[in-house]
N, C-alpha and C positions, 0 to 999 in steps of 0.2 A: 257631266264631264268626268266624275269621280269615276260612273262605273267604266266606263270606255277606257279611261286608263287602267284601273282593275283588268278589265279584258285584253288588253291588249299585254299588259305582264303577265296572265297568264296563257296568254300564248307563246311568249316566250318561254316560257316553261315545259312548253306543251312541246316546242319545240327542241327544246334540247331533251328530254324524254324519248320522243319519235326518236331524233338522233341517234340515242343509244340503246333504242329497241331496231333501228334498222341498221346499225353496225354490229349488234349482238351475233348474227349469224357467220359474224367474221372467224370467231374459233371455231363453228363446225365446219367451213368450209378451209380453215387452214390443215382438221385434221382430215378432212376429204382427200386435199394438195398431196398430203405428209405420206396418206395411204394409198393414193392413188386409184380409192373407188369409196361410191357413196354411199356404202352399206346399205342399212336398212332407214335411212333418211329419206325424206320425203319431199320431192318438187313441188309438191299443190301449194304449199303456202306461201313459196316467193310469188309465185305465178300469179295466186288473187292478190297479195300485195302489191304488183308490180301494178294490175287493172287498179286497185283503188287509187295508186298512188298518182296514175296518170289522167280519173278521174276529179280527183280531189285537186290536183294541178291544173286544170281546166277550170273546175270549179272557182277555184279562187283569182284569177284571171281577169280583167277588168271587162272581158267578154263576157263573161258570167254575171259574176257579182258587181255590186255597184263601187266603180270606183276601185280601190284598195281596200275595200275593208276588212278583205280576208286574204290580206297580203301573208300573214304569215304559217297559212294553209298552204298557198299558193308554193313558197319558199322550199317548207322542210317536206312535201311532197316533193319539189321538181329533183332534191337532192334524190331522196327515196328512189326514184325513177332509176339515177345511173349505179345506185347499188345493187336495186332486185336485178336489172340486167347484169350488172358482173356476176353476181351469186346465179343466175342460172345458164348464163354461159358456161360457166366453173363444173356448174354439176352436169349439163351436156356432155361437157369433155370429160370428164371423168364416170359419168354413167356405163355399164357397160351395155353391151348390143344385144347379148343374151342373158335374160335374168329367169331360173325358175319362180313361178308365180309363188306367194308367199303366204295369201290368204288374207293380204291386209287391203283397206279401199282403194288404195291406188291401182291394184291389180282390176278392180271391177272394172274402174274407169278406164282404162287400159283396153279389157275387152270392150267399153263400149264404145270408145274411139276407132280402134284396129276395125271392128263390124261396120264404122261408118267409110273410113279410107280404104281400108285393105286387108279385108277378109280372108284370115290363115288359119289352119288348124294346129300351125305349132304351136307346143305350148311354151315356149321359150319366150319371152317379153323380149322387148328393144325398148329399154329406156330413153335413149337419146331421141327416137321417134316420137316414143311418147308425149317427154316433154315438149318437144316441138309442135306436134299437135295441141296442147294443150294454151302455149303460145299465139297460134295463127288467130284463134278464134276469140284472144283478148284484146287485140290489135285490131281486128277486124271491127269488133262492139264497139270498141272507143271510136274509130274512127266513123263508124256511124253515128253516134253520140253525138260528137262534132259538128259533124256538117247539118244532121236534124236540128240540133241546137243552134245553129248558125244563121241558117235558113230558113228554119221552118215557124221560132222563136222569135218574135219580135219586141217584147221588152225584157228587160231584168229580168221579172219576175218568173216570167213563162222559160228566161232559160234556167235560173236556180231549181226549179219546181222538175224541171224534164232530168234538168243534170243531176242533179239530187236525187231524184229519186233511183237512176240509176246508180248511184254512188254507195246510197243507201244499202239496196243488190251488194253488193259487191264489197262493203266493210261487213255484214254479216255474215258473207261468204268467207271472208279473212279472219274474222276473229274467230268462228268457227271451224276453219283448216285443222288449228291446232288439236283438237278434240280426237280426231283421228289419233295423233301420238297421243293422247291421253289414255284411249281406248285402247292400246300396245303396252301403255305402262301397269295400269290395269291387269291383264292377261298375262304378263310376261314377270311381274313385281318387280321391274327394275326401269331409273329413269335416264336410262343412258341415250336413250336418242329422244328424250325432251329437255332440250337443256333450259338450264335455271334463267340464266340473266335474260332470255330471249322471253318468257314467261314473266318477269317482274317486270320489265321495262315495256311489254303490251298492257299490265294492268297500270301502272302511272302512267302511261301516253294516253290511257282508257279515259283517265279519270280526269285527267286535265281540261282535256279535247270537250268534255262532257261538261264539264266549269264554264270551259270557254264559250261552247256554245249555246247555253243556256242563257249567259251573261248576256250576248248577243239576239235572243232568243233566236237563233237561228235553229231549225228542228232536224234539219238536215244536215247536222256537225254534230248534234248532240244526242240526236236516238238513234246510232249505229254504236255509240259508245258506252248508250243505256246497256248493251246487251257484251260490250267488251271488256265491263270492269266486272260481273261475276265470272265469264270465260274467264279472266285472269287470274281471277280468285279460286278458280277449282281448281286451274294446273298448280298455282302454288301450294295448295292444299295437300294435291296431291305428290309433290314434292316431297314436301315435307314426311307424310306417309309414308312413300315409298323408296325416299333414300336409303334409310334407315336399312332396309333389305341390299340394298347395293352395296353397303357397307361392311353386312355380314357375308356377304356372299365374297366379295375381296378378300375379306380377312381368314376365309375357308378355303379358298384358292391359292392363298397364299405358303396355308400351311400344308395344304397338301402337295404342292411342287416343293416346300423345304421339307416334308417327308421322301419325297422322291429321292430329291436330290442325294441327301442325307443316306438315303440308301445303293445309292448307287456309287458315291462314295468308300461306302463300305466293303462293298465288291468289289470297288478296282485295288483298294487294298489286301482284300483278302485272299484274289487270284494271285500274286506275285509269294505269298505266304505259301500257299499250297505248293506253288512249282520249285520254290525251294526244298522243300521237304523230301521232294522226288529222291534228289544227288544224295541226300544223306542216309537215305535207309541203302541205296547201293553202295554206299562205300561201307557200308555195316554188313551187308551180306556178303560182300566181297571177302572182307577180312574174314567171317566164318568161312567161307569156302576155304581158306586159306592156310587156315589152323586144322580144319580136315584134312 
């Protein structure tokens, strides 16, 4: 009895962590809004979130699992669900149509979707295509997932075992996403397109998730988070690293536009100095012509 309560508080836990790791993308997508393009931000990691979440929402399902037991799976997935779709509606709309390729993995996966739809030698990307390709074929899985699981599953266990294991797929695919910006922050020594609180709030949703489902021993809750509380642990790490450079690099920016500035300054003062100067040496040669 003890531990099931144990477990079950710590899914609540688990669940307000997820909460503020799947609201965390709320400030890069309002500086998306503010800018009106998605930089060099990266759609792959709503997209597998959006697949686990809609998995792990199945999952815990009384379809699924026995009963309620993993009601609160169930829960703070289904919320999950209508934020990853607003956050890649958002980045849709503001993607642009033509992107020069950039050298990063989104561009591979880019040519290797484009070669499977629609074979073009521009080399200009369409992100909005992109990500929509990218979309069709998570929708698609699940809802095969579904009806396999439905139909082809006849107890509990056989559908935990099927669903799961897909699930499994598909949180290592998401906690792995991030990696990609890791490997930018890396090459670039700055952590500007990995942000912090979206990186802490994956390594406590990591660890929680990982309590929780251990408590439970459920293996299929808690060895996809075996692997998403060192992920956490590296970006933070590397945060920490590579802020430090973001910091000097502002503080060197800043002083070289107040050296600009500061000089430019100088020149609009010193132009009006000069062209005064003009009137007075004529009125000075003037008067010697005059005395001649």
């Amino acid at each position: 009895m003890v531990p099931n309560t144990v477990r079950v508080e710590v899914g609540i836990l688990g669940n307000a962590a997820s909460m503020l790791l799947y609201t965390a993308p709320i400030l890069t997508f309002r500086r998306v809004v503010k800018k009106g393009n998605v930089e060099e931000f990266s759609c792959v990691p709503y997209i597998l979130a959006l697949f686990n979440c809609l998995l792990y929402t199945w999952y815990g399902l009384p379809v699924v699992s026995s009963g309620w037991e993993n009601l609160p799976v169930a829960t703070i997935n289904g919320v999950g669900i209508l934020l990853e779709i607003s956050f890649i509606g958002i980045y849709v709309w503001f993607a642009p149509a033509e992107k020069k390729p950039s050298g990063c993995a989104d561009d591979a996966l880019y040519i290797f979707f484009r070669s499977l739809f629609r074979p073009d030698p521009d080399d200009l990307f369409d992100l909005q295509r992109f990500a929509l390709q990218l979309v069709l074929p998570v929708l698609a899985l699940f809802g095969l997932t579904t009806t396999l699981s439905s139909f082809m599953a006849h107890t509990h266990r056989m559908r935990k075992v099927f669903v799961g294991s897909v699930g499994l797929v598909a949180s290592i695919s998401m906690y792995s996403s991030p990696m990609v910006a890791a490997k930018r922050v890396i090459a670039t020594k700055s952590v500007e397109f990995m942000p912090f609180y979206l990186s802490l709030f994956s390594f406590l949703s990591s660890a929680l998730w990982m309590i929780y489902g251990l408590l439970g021993r459920d293996f299929f809750i808690a060895s996809p988070n075996f692997i998403g509380v060192p992920m956490g642990m590296i970006q933070l790490l590397l945060y920490c690293i590579y802020r430090r450079g973001d910091g000097a690099a502002a503080e060197a920016e800043v002083r070289v536009h107040g050296a600009a500035a500061d000089e430019e300054k100088g020149l609009k003062v010193a132009v009006p100095m000069a062209v005064q100067v003009q009137p007075q040496e004529t009125a000075a040669s003037t008067r010697v012509k005059q005395n001649v």
